[in-house]
C-alpha positions, 0 to 999 in steps of 0.5 A: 506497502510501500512503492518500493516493496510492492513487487515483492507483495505481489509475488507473496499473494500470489505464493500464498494463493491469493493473486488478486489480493490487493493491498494499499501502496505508498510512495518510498521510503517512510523512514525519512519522510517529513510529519508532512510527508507521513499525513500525506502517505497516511492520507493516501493509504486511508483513501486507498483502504476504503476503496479497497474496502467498499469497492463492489 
C-alpha cells in the first residue's frame, strides 16, 4: 500500500473484521517514480513483508 492510501487500508481491515491486519506500506506516488525509486519501494516493501511474515 502506498503511504498515500494507507488510511483507507486501515479502515477496509477494520470494515471486513480484521483491525489488526497489517500490510506492508510504501512512499507515494509510484506512478512517477524513478527505476531507482521502484527498487528502493520494492526493497522496502520486501523488507516489511518478511517482518510482517516471520514476526513471533
Amino acid at each position: 500500500m502506498t503511504s498515500r492510501f494507507a488510511s483507507a487500508a486501515e479502515m477496509m481491515s477494520r470494515v471486513l473484521g480484521m483491525p489488526d491486519y497489517a500490510f506492508a506500506t510504501i512512499g507515494h506516488p509510484v506512478s512517477s517514480a524513478t527505476d531507482d525509486g521502484l527498487r528502493d519501494m520494492a526493497r522496502m516493501a520486501l523488507d516489511q513483508g518478511r517482518r510482517l511474515l516471520l514476526r513471533p
